[in-house]
C-alpha positions in Angstrom: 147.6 78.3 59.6 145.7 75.6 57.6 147.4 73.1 55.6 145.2 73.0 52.8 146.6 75.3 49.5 145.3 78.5 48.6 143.2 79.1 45.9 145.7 81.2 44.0 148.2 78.3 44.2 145.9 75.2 43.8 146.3 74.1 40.1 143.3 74.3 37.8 140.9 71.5 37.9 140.6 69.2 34.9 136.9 68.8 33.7 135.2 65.2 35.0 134.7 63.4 31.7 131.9 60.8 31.6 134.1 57.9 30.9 135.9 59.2 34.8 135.1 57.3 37.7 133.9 59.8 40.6 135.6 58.9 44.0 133.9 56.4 46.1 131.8 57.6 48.7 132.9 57.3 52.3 130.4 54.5 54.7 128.1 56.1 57.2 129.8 54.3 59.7 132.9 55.4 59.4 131.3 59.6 59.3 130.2 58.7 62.5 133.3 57.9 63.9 134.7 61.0 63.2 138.2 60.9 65.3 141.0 58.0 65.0 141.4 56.6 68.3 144.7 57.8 70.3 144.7 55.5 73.1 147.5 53.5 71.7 150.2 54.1 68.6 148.6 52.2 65.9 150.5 51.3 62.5 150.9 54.0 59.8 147.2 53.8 58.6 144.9 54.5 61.4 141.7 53.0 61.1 138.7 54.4 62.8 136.8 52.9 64.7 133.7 51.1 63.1 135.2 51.8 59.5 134.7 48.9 56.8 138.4 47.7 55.4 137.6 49.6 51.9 137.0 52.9 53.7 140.3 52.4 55.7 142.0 52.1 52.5 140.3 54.4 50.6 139.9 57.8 52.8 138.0 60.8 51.4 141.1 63.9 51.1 139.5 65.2 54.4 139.6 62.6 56.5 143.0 61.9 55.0 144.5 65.1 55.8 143.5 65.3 59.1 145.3 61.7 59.7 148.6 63.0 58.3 148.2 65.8 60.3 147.3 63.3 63.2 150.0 61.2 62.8 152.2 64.2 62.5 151.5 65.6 65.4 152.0 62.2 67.6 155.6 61.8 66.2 156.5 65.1 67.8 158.3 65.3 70.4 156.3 66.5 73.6 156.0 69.5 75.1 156.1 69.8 79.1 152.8 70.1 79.0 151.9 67.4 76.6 151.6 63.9 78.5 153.1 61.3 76.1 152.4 60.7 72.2 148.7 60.3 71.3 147.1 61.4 74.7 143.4 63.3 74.4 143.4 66.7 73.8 140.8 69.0 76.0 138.5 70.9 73.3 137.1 73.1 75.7 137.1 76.7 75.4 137.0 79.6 78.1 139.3 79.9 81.1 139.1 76.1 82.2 140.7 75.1 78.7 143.6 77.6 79.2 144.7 76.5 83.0 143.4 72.8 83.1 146.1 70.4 81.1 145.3 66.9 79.7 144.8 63.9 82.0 147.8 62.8 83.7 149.0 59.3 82.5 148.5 56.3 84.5 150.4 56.7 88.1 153.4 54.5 87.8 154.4 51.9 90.7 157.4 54.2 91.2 155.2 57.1 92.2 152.8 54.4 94.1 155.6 53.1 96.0 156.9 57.0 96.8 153.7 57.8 98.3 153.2 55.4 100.1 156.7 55.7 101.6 155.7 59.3 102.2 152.6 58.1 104.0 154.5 55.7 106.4 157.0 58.0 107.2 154.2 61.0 108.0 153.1 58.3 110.3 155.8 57.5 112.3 158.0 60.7 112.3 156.0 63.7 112.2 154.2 62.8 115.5 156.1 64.5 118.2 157.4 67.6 116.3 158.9 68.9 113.9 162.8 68.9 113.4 165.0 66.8 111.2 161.4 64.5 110.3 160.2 67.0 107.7 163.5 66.6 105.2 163.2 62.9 105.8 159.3 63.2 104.6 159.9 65.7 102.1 162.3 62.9 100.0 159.7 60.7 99.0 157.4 63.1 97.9 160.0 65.0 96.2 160.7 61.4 94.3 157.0 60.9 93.8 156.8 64.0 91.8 160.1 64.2 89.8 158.5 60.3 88.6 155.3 61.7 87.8 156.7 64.4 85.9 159.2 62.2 84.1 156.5 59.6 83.3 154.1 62.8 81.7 157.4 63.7 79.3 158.1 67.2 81.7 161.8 68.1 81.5 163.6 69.6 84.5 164.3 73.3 83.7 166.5 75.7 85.6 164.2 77.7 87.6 161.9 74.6 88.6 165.3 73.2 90.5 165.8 76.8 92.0 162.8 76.6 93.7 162.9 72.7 94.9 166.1 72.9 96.4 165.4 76.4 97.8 162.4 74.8 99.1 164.3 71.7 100.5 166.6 74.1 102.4 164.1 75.9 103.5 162.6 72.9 105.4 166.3 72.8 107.1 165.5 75.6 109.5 163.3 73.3 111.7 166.6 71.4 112.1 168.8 73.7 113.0 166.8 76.0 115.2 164.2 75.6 118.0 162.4 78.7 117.9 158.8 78.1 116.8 158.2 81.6 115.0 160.9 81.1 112.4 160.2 77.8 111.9 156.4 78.7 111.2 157.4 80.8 108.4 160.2 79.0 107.0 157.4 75.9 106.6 155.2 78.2 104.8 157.9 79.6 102.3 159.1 75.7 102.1 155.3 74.9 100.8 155.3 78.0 98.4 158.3 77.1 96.6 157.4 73.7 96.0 154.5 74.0 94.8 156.3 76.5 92.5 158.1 74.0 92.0 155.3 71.8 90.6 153.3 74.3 88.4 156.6 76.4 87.0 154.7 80.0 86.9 156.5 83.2 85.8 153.7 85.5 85.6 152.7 87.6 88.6 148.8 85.6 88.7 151.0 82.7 88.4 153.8 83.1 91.2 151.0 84.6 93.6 148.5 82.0 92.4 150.7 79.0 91.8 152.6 79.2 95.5 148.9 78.1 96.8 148.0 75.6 93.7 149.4 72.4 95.3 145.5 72.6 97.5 143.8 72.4 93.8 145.2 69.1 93.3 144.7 67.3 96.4 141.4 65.9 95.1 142.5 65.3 91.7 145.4 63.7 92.9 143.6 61.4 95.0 140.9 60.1 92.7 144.4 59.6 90.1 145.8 57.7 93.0 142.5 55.5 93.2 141.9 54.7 89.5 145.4 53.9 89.0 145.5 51.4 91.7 142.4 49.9 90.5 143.6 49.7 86.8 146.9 47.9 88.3 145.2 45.6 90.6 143.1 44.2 88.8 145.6 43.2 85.6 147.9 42.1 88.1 146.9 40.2 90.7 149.6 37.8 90.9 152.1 40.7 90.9 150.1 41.8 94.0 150.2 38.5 96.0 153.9 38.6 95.3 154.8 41.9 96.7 152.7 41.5 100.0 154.5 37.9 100.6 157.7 39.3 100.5 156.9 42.6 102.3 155.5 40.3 104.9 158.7 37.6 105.4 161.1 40.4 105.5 159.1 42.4 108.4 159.4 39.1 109.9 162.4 38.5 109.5 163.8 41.8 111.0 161.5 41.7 113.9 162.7 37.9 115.0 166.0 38.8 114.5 166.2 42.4 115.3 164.6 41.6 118.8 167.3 38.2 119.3 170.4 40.9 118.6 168.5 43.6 121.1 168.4 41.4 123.7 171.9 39.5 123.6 173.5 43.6 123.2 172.5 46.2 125.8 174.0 48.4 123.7 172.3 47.6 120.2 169.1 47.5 122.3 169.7 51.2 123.1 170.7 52.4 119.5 167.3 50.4 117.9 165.4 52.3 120.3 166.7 55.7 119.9 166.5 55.3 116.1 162.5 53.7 116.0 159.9 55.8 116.6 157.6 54.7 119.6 154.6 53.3 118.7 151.4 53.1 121.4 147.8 52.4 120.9 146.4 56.0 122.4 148.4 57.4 119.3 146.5 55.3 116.5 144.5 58.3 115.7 146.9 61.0 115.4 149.1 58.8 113.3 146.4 58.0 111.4 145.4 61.4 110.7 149.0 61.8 109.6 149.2 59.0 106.8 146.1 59.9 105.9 147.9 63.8 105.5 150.9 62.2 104.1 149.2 60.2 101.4 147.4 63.3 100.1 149.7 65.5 100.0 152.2 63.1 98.4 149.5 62.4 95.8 148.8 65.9 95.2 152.2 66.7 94.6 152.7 63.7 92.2 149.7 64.8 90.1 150.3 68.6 90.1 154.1 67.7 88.6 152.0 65.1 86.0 149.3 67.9 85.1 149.9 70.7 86.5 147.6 73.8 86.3 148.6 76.8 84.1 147.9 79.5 86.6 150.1 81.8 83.9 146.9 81.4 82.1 145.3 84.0 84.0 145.7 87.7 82.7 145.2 90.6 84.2 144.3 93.5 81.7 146.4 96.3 81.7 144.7 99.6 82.7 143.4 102.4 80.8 147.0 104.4 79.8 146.2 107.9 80.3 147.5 110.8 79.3 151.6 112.0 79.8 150.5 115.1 82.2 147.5 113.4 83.9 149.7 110.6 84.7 153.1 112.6 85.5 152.4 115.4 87.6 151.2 113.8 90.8 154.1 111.8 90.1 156.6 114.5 90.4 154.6 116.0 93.1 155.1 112.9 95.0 158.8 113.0 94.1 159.7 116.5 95.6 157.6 115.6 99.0 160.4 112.5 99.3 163.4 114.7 98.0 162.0 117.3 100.6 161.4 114.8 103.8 165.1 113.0 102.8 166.9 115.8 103.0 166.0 117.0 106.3 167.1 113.5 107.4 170.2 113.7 106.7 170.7 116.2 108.3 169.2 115.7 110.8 168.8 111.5 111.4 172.5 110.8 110.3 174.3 113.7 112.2 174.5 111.5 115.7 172.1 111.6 118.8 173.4 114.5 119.7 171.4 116.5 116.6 168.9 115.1 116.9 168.2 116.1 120.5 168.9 119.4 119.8 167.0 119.8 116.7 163.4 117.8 117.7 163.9 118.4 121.6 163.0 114.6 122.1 164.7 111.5 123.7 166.6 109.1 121.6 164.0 106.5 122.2 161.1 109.0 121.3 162.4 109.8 118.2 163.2 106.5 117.0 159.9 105.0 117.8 158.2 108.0 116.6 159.0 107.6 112.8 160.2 103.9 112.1 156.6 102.5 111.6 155.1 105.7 109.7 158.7 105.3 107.4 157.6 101.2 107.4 154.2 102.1 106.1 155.3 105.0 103.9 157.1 102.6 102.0 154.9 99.6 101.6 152.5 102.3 100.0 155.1 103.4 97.4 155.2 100.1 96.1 151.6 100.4 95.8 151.7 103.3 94.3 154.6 102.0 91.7 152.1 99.3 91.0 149.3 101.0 89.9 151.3 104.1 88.5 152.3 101.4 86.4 149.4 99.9 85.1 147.9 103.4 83.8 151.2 104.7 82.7 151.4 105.6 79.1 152.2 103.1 76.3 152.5 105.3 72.7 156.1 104.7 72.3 159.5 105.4 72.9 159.0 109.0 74.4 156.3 107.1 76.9 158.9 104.6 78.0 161.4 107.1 78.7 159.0 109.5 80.4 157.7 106.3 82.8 161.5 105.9 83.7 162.2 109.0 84.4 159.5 109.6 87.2 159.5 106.2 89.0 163.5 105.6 88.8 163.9 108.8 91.2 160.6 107.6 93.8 162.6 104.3 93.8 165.5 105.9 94.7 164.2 108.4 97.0 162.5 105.2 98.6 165.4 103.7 99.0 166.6 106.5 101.5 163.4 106.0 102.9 164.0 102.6 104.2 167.7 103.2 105.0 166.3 106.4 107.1 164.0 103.7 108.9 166.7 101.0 109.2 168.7 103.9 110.9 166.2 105.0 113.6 165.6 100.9 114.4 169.3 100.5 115.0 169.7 104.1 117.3 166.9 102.5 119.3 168.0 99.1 119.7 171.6 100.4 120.3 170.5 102.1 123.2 167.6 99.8 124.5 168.3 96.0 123.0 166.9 94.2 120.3 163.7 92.1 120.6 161.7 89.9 118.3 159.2 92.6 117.1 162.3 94.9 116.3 164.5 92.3 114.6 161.4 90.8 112.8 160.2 94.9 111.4 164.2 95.8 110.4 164.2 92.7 108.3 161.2 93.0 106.5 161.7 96.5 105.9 165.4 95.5 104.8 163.7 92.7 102.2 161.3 95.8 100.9 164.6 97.8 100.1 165.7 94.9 97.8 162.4 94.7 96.4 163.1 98.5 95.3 166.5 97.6 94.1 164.9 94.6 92.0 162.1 96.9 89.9 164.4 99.3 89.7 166.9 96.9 87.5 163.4 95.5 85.9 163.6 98.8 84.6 166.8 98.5 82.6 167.2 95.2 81.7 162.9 94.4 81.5 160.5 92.9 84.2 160.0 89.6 82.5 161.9 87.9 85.9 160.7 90.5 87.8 157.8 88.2 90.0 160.1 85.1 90.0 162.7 87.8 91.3 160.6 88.8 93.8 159.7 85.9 94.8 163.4 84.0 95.1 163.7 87.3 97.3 161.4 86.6 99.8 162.6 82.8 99.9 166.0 83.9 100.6 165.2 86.1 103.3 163.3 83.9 105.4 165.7 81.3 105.0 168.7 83.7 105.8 166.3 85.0 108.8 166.1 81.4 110.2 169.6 80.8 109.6 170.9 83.6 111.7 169.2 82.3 114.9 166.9 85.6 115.9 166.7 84.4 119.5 170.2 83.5 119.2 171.0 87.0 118.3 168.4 88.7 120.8 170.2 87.2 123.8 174.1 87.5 122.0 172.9 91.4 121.7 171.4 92.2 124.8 174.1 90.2 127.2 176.7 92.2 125.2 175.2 95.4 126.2 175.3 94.3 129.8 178.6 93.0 129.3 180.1 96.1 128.5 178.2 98.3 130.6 175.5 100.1 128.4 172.9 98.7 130.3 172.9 98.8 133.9 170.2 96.1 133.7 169.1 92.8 131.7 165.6 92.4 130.7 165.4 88.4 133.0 161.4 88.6 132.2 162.1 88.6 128.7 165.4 86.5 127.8 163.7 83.9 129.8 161.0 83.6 127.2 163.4 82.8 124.4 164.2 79.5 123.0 166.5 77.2 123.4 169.0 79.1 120.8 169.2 81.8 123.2 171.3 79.5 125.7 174.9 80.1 124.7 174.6 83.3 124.7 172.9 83.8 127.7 175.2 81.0 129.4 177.8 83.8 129.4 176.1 85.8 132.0 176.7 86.3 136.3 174.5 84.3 138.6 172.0 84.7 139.2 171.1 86.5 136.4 172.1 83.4 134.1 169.7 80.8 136.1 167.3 83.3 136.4 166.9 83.5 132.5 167.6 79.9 131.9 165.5 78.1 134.6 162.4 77.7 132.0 164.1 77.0 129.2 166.1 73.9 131.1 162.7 72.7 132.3 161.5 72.6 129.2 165.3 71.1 127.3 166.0 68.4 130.4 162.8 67.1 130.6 161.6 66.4 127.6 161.6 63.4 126.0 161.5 64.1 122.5 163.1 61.5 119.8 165.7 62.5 117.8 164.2 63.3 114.2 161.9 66.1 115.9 165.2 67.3 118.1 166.8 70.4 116.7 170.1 70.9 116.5 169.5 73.9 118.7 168.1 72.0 121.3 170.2 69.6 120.8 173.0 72.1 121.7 171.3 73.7 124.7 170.7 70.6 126.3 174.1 69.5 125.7 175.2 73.0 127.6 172.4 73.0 130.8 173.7 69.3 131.5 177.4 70.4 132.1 176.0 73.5 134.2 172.8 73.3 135.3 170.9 76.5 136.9 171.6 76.9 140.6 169.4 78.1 143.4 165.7 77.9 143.5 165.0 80.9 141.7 163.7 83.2 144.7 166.5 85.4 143.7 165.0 85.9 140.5 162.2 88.6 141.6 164.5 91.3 142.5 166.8 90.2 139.2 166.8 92.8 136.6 163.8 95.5 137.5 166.0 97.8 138.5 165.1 99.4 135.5 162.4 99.0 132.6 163.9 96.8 129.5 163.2 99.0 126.8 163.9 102.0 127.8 161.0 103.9 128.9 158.4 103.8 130.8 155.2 102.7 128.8 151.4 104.3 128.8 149.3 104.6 131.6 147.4 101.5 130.3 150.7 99.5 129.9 149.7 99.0 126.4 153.6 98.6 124.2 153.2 97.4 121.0 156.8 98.2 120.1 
């Protein structure tokens, strides 16, 4: 809307008589100038630059209009995205100008003095695993971003908090548990959310999009880093000198005193060097490398909270809406098949073992690895075909919405059997043949793709505008609840209760022995020699190892804790005849031993 009256409302002119004075014209200079400057609040009348003191006083109505409406806009308060009173303003059009934000301010020595700590800790913790070390790391950084967002005037909201502290307990799995393939994903679901975190999407473009953004400001946030350290240095040099004198005494200080108190107390010896991380000269590169990670990282997260990048600002055009029978009746075509395929299952899935053997004629095993990954795949393309039956699906009105709600609300429910019917056949087979990871690792995912049919189906009711942050909090939460649960734990808990109770003549030794180090209560239950047949590995790799505390989990922690008090016995020539009585899953496998399952 433009600020200027309209010609209906603007009052009628009075006639310019001869004895009236016309206005006084502006000085080229000051035309040339065009813009007040911004780089600093400046008193009520803004001068431009190069302007002669009469044409400050005395601004033509244009330029004095657009310095109200200047000045106006400067005494508002900001907007997350606006980076303090009077910054530059990008006039660039296109898709750059809706995703890229103004320039951050200048990096504060509270962000400077973050990173850095994020640095040095990257240096000295995250060098001989990963365990405890990546919370301690993650503080810092976490502290160099909530300053840089303060100082650019952002303002914590709700669901930017939901996904830093889901993100921050996230990177708690590598403390609790030892196995490597939850810890791998829980990582990658910690990075996600932070940078979430950082850029605050709620679009799908944007949640897909923004969980990868934090690499777009590494860069940036280093060439930030560089020009505000320059801009510091050199207006305060004597600030400088002061800071490195005092850093300096007080390393001093605690090394000459640290090392007189380690060697008058054995035991304060012992505790200073459990808590310091080792430091040698053949690891100068690698923990290098890792400040060198640690510093750009913590930068890029300090100038993706200062500026972050509207990936929202990407749009994705809706489709072409067709018509209600072209877009309906493969639909409902599609909807009968499921109704059709889920009624036969229950009758024939959820009536026992027994029905099922005497309805298909195969094994209990055959039957439940026959349809669990066609089930898995039939389900991941229904949400495909959700997705695009929803970008063509009619838009005229109110008859449209309730036509669009009436198809895919039944295919979400008939779905929703779907997965239950898999879920089903997974837990028949791994009643009668033991869980392992593949099998824990499918049920769960096909368990998170049920709740990702419950959540569009209440997007239907109540609207989808949460629907991808939904989605996404979803996905978080399972990955921390599957690293929670300890899936080795569980593996070994499940299959040494079979044996215990007799469903299983045999134990699969070749496989529990593989497990981590969460496996070993439960399989520190079992006879000898079965137990120190599937614990021999697992203490050689628990006793000796000489890893520090920050990259010990509390997992390993524990088995070591166990193996100590009972250590395996024998030397493990027992352990060929130990549990091949019989094949571990079951059945017997192909003629070119190739199981995938």
């Amino acid at each position: 809307m433009s600020d200027q009256p309209s010609e209906a409302s603007r009052p009628p002119e009075k006639p310019r008589g001869a004895d009236t004075p016309p206005p006084p014209e502006p000085p080229a200079s000051a035309e040339a100038a065009g813009t007040p400057a911004v780089d600093e609040p400046g008193p009520p009348e803004v001068r431009t630059a190069g302007a002669t003191p009469a044409a400050t006083a005395r601004p033509s109505p244009a330029q004095g209009s657009d310095g109200q409406r200047q000045r106006a806009q400067a005494g508002k308060p900001g907007s997350p995205w606006q980076h303090g009173a009077g910054a530059p303003v990008a006039r660039a059009d296109g898709m750059t100008a809706r995703l890229r934000p103004p320039p951050p301010p200048l990096i504060r020595p509270a962000v400077l003095g973050s990173v850095l700590a994020t640095a040095l800790l990257s240096a000295l913790f995250l060098s001989d695993g990963l365990g405890v070390n990546l919370l301690i790391v993650a503080v810092p950084a976490s502290l160099a971003a909530f300053f840089a967002a303060q100082a650019a005037g952002r303002r914590l909201r709700p669901w930017t908090a939901t996904w830093a502290v889901g993100g921050l307990a996230l990177l708690s799995v590598p403390a609790l548990r030892d196995a490597g393939w939850p810890t791998f994903l829980a990582v990658v679901s910690a990075f996600a959310l932070g940078s979430l975190a950082l850029h605050g999407s709620r679009s799908w473009p944007g949640v897909l999009i923004g969980s990868l953004g934090l690499f777009d400001s590494v860069v940036p946030g280093i060439i930030w880093g560089v020009r505000g350290v320059r801009a510091r240095a050199g207006g305060s040099r004597a600030n400088w000198g002061a800071t490195v004198r005092t850093t300096a005494v007080a390393l001093v200080l605690l090394v000459v005193f640290g090392t007189l108190f380690a060697s008058a107390d054995a035991a304060f010896a012992e505790l200073l060097g459990s808590l310091m991380p080792e430091a040698s000269v053949g690891a100068g590169p690698w923990r290098t490398l890792l400040f060198a990670l640690g510093l750009a990282g913590a930068l890029a997260a300090a100038h993706a909270a200062a500026a972050p990048v509207r990936w929202d600002g990407i749009t994705v055009r809706p489709g072409k809406a067709r018509g209600r029978a072209e877009w309906a009746l493969p639909l409902i075509v599609l909807d009968l098949l499921f109704a059709a395929f889920i009624t036969l299952q229950l009758v024939v899935l959820f009536g026992g073992y027994d029905k099922v053997r005497d309805v298909t004629g195969l094994s209990h095993a055959e039957y439940a690895r026959q349809g669990f990954w066609q089930l898995l795949w039939a389900t991941l393309l229904t949400l495909l075909v959700i997705a695009l039956a929803l970008r063509w699906a009619p838009r005229g009105g109110t008859g449209d919405r309730t036509l669009v709600r009436s198809v895919l609300g039944p295919l979400c429910v008939l779905t929703l059997v779907v997965v239950a019917s898999a879920l089903r056949r997974m837990d028949l087979y791994v009643d009668e043949y033991g869980l392992t990871r593949l099998r824990i690792s499918v049920a769960a995912m096909e368990l998170w793709l049920g709740v990702v049919l419950i959540l569009i189906l209440a997007a239907g009711v109540f609207g989808a505008r949460f629907l991808p942050r939904a989605v996404a909090v979803s996905a978080a939460a399972g990955v921390l609840a599957f690293g929670l649960i300890s899936p080795d734990g569980l593996i070994a808990e499940q299959n040494v209760q079979r044996f215990e109770d007799g469903r299983s003549t045999s134990i699969d030794i070749d496989y529990l022995k593989d497990l981590s180090a969460d496996a070993v209560p439960a399989l520190d239950r079992l006879p000898e020699p079965e137990r120190s047949c599937a614990l021999r590995f697992i203490q050689n790799d628990v006793l000796h190892d000489d890893t520090p505390w920050y990259a010990t989990s509390w997992g390993e922690a524990r088995a070591k804790e166990i193996l100590e008090k009972r250590p395996v016995k024998g030397d493990g020539s027992d352990c060929y005849r130990v549990g091949r009585e019989g094949t571990g899953d079951g059945y017997e496998p192909d003629d070119d031993g190739y199981d995938p399952y």
